[in-house]
C-alpha positions in Angstrom: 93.8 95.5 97.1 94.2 95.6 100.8 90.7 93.8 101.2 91.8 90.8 98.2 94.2 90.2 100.6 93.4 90.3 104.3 90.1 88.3 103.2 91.4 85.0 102.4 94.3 85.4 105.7 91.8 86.1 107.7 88.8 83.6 106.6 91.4 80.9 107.0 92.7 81.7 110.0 88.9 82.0 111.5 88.1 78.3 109.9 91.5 77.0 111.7 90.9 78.3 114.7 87.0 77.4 114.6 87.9 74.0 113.6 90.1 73.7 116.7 87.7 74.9 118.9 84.6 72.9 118.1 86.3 69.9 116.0 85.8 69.2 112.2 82.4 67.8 112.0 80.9 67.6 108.7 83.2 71.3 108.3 80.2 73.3 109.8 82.8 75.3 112.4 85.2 75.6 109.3 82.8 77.2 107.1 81.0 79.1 109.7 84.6 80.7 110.6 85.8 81.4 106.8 82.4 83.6 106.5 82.9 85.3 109.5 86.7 85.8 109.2 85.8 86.6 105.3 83.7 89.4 105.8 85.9 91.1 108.8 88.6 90.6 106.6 87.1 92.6 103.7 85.8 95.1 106.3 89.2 95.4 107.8 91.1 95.5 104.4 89.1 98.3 102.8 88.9 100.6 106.5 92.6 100.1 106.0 93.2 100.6 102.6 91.2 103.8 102.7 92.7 105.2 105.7 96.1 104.7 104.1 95.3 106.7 100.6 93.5 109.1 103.0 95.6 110.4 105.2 97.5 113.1 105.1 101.3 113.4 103.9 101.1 109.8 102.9 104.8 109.5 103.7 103.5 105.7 104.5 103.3 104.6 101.2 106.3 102.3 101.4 105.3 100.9 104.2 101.6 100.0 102.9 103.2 98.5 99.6 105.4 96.5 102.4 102.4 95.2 104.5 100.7 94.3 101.1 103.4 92.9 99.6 104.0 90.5 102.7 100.0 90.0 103.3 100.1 88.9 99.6 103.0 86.0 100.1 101.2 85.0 102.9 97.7 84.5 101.4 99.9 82.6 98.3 101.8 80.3 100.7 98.2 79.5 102.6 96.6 78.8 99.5 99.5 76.2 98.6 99.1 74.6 101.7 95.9 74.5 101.3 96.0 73.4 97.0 98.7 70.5 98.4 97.3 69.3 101.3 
């Protein structure tokens, strides 16, 4: 779940910020960014997801459900910005 959610956050982010940097022609930098910023954010997502289940005396638990439960309100709230823009 972690990965459905840091993926989108952080592809968007990546196509911001490479869309600041090198300017919006034809959305090449924006695209190039959400790819990069996709597939570190699935990377990043899982590796954190697993080391949460994994460790020991998970007395994190609430705090992961908190993290995904705020990661998820912020990948909703970028995709209406995005859906109303």
């Amino acid at each position: 779940m972690a990965s459905v959610i840091v993926a989108p956050l952080l592809a968007m982010a990546f196509a911001a910020g490479a869309t600041f940097l090198y300017g919006g022609f034809e959305g090449a930098a924006a695209m190039g960014g959400g790819v990069i910023g996709g597939a570190l954010g699935v990377l990043a997502g899982f590796g954190g997801g697993l080391w949460l289940v994994l460790r020991k005396g998970s007395h994190w638990g609430g705090t992961a459900v908190t993290w995904l439960t705020v990661g998820a309100l912020l990948m909703l709230l970028c995709l209406a910005y995005v859906a109303f823009s």
